[in-house]
Biotite code that builds the C-alpha atoms (Angstrom):
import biotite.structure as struc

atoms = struc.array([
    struc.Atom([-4.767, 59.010, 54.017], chain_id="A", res_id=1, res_name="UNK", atom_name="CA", element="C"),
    struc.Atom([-8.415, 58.032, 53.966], chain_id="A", res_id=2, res_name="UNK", atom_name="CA", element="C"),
    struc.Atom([-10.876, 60.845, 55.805], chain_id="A", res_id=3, res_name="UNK", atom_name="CA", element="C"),
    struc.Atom([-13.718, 59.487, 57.372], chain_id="A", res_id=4, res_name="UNK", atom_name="CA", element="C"),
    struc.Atom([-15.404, 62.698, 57.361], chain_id="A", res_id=5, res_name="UNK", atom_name="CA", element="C"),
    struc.Atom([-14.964, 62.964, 53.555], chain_id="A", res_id=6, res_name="UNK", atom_name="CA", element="C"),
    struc.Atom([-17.435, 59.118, 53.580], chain_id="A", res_id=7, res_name="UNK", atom_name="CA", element="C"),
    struc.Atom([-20.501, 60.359, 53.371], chain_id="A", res_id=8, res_name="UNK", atom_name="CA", element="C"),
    struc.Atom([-21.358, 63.537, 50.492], chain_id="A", res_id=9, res_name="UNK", atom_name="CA", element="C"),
    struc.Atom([-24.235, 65.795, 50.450], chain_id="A", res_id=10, res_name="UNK", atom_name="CA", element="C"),
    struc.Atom([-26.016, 66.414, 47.263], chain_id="A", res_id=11, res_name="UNK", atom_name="CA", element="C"),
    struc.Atom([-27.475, 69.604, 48.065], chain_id="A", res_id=12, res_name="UNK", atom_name="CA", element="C"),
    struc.Atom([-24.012, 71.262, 47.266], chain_id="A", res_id=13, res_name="UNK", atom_name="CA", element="C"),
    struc.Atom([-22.925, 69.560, 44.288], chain_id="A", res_id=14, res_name="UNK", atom_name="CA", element="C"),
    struc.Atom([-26.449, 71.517, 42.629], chain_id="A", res_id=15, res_name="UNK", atom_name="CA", element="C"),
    struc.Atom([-24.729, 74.579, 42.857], chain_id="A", res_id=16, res_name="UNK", atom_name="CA", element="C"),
    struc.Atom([-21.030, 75.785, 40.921], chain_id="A", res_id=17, res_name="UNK", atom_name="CA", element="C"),
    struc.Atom([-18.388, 76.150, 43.831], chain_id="A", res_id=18, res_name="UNK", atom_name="CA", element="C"),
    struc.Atom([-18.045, 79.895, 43.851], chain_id="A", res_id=19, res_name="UNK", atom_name="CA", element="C"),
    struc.Atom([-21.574, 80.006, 45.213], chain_id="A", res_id=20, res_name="UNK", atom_name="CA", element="C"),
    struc.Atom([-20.809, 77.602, 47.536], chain_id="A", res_id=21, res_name="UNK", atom_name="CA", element="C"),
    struc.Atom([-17.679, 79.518, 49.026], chain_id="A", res_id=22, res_name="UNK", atom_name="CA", element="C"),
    struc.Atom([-19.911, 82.900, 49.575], chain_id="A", res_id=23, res_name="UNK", atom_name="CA", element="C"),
    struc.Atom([-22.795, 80.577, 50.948], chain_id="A", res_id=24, res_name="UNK", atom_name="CA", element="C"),
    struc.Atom([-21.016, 78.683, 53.542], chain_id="A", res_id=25, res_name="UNK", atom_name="CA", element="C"),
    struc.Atom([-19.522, 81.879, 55.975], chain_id="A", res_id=26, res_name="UNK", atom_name="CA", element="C"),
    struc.Atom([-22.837, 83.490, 55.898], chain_id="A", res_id=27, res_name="UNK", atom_name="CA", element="C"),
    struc.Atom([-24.628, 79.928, 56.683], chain_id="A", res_id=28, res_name="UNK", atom_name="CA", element="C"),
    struc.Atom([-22.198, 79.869, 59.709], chain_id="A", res_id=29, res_name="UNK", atom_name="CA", element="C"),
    struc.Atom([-22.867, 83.549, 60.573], chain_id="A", res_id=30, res_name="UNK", atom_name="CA", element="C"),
    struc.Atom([-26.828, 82.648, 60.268], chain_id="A", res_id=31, res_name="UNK", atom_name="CA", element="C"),
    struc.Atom([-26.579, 80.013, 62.336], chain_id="A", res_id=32, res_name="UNK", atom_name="CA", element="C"),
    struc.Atom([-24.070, 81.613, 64.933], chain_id="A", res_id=33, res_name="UNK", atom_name="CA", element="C"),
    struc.Atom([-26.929, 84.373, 65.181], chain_id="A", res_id=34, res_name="UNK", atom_name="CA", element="C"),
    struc.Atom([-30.097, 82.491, 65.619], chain_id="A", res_id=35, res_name="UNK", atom_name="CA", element="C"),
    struc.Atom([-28.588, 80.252, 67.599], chain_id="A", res_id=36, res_name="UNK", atom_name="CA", element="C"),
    struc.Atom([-27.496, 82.966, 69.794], chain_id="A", res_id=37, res_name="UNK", atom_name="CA", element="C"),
    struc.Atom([-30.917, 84.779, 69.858], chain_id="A", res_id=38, res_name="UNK", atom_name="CA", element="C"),
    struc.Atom([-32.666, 81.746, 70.667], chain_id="A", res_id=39, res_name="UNK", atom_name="CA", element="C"),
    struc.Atom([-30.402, 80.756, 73.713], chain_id="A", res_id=40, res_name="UNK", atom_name="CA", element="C"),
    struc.Atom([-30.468, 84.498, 75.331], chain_id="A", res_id=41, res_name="UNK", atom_name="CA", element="C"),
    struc.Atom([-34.119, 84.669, 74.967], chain_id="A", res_id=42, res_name="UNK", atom_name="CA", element="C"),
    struc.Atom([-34.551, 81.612, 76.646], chain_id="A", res_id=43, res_name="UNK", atom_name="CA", element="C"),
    struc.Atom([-32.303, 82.670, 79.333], chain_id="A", res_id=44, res_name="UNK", atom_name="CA", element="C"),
    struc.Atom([-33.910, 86.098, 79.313], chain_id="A", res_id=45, res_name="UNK", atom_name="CA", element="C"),
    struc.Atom([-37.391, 84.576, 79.857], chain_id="A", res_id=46, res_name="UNK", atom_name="CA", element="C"),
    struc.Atom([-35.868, 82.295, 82.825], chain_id="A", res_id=47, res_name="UNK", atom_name="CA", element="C"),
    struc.Atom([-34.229, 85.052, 84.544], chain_id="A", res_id=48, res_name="UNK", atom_name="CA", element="C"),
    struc.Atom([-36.974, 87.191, 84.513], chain_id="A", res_id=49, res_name="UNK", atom_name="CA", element="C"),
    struc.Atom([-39.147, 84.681, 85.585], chain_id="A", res_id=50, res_name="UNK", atom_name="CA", element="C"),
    struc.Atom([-36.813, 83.738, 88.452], chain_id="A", res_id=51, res_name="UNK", atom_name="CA", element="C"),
    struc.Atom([-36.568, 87.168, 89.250], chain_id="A", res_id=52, res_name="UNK", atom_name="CA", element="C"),
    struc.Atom([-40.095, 88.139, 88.976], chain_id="A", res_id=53, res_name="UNK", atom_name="CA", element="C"),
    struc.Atom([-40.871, 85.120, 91.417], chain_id="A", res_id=54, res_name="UNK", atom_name="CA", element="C"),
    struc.Atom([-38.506, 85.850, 93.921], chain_id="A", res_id=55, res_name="UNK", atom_name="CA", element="C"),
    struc.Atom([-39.341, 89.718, 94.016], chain_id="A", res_id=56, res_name="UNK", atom_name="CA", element="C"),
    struc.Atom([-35.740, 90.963, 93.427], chain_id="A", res_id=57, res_name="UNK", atom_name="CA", element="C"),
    struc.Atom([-36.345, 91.828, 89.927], chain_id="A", res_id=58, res_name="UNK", atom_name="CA", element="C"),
    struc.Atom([-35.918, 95.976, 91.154], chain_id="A", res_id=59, res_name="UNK", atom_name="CA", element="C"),
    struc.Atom([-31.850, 95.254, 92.270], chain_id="A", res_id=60, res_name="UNK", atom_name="CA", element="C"),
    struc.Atom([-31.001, 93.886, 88.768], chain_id="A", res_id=61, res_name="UNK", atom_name="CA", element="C"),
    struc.Atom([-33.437, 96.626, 86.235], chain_id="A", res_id=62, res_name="UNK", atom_name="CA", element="C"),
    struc.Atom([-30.149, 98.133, 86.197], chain_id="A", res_id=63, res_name="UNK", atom_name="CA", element="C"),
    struc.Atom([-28.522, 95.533, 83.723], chain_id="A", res_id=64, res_name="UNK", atom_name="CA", element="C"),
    struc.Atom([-27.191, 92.096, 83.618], chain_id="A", res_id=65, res_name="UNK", atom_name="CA", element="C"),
    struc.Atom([-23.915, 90.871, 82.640], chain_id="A", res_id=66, res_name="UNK", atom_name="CA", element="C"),
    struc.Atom([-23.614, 88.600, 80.505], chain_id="A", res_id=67, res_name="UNK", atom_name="CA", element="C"),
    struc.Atom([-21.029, 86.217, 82.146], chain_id="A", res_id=68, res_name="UNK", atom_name="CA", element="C"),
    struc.Atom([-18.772, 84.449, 80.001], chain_id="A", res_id=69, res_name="UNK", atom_name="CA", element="C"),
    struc.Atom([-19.836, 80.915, 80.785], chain_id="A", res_id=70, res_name="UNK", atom_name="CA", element="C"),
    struc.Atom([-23.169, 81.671, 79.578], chain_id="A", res_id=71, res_name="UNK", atom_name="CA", element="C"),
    struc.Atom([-21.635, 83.080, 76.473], chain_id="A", res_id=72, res_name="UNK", atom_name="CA", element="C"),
    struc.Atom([-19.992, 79.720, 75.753], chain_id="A", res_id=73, res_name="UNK", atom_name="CA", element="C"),
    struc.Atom([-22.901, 77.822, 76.802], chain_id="A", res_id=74, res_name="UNK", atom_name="CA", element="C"),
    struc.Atom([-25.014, 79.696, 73.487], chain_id="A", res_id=75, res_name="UNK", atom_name="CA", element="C"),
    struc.Atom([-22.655, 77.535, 71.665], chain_id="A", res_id=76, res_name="UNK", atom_name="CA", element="C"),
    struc.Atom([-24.508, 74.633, 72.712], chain_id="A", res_id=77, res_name="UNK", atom_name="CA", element="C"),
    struc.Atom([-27.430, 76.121, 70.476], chain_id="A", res_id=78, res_name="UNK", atom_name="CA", element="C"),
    struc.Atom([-25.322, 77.071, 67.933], chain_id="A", res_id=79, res_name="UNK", atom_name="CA", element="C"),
    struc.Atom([-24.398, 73.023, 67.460], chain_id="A", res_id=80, res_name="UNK", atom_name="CA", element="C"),
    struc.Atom([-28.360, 71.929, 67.897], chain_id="A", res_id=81, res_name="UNK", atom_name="CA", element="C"),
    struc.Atom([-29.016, 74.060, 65.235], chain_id="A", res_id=82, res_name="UNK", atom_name="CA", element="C"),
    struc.Atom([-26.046, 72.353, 62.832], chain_id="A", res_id=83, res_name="UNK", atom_name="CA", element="C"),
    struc.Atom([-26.774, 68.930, 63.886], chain_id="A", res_id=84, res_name="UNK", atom_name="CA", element="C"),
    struc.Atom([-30.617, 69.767, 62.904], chain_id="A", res_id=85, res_name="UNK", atom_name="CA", element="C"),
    struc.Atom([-29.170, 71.531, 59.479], chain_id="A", res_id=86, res_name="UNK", atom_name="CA", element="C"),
    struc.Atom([-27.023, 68.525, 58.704], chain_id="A", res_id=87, res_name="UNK", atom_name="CA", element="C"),
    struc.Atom([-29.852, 66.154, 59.609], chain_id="A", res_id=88, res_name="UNK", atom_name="CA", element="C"),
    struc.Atom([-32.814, 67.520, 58.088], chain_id="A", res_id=89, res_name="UNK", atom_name="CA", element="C"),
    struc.Atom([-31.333, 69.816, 55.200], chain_id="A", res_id=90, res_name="UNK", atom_name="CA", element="C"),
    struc.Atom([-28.703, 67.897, 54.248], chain_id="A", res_id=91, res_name="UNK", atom_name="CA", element="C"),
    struc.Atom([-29.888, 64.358, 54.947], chain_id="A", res_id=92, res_name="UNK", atom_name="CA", element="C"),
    struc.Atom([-26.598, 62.974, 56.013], chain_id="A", res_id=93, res_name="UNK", atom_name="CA", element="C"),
    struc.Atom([-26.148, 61.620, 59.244], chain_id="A", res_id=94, res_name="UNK", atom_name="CA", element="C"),
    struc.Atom([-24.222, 63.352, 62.178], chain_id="A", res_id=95, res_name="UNK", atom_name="CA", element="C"),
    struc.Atom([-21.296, 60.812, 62.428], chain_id="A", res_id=96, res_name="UNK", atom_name="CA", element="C"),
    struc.Atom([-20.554, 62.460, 59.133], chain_id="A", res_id=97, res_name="UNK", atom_name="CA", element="C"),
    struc.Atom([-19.522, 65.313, 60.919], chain_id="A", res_id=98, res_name="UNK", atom_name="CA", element="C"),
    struc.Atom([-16.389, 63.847, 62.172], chain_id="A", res_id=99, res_name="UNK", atom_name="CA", element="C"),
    struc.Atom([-17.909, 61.526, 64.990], chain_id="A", res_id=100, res_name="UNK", atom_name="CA", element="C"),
    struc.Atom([-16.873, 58.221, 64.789], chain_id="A", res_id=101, res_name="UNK", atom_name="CA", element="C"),
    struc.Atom([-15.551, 55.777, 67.727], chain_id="A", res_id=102, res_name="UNK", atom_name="CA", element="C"),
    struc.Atom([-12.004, 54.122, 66.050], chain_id="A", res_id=103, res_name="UNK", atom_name="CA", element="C"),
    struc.Atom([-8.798, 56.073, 67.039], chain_id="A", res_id=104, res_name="UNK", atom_name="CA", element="C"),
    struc.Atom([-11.506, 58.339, 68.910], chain_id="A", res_id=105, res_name="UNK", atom_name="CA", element="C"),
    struc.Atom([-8.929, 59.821, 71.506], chain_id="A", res_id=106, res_name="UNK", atom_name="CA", element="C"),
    struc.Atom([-6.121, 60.151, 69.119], chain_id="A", res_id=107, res_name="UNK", atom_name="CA", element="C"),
    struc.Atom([-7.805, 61.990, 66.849], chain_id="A", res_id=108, res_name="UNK", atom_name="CA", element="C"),
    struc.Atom([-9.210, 64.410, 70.173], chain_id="A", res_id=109, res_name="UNK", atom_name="CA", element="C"),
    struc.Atom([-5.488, 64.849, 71.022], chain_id="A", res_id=110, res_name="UNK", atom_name="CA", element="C"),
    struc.Atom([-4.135, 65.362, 67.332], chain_id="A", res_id=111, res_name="UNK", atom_name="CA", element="C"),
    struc.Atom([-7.128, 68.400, 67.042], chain_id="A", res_id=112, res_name="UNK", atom_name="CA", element="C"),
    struc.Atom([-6.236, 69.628, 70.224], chain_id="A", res_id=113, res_name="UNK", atom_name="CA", element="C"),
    struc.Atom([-2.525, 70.065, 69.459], chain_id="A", res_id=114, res_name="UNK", atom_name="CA", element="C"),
    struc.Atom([-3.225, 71.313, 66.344], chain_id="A", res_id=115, res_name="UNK", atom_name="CA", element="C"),
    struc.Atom([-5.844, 74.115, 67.864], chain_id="A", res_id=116, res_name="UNK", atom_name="CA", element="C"),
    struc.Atom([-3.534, 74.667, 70.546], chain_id="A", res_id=117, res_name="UNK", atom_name="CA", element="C"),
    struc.Atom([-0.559, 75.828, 68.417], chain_id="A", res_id=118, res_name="UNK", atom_name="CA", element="C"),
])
């Protein structure tokens, strides 16, 4: 079974021995899960506040905000600018190597989904 994703290699890991690779990688994903984060609230911080400021109902929400879980999911959105920038810059491969690619593209969707799903 040939894995398209597998095509293109990076050489910045094949530098280092593999242990160091297998601690590196979770807290690479935990760094970028956390800036990504912080970047997206902040922005969304400095909007609302703005918004609110502008509208002069910042006093009925200096109690707190909720965080509602759509905007929770939308910080992913930052998370994945932030890999696509890592894997483009960093690692010098291009994005399709990430698994993009346009043969079998809805089979493949459907296969992951089932998979994630079970």
């Amino acid at each position: 079974m040939n894995k398209r994703i597998l095509e293109v290699q990076t050489t910045l890991c094949q530098k280092m021995p593999a242990w160091l690779v297998a601690i590196l990688t979770p807290v690479m994903v935990q760094v970028l899960f956390t800036v990504g984060s912080i970047l997206f609230f902040t922005a969304l911080t400095f909007l609302a506040v703005t918004y609110f400021t502008m509208t002069g109902t910042l006093d009925k929400v200096a109690g707190g905000i909720a965080i509602p879980l759509h905007l929770q999911l939308l910080s992913f959105g930052m998370v994945a600018l932030l890999l696509f920038i890592w894997v483009k810059w960093v690692e010098r491969r291009p994005i399709s190597s990430l698994g993009f690619f346009s043969k079998n593209w809805l089979k493949e969707l459907g296969l992951g989904f089932l998979v994630g799903s079970a």
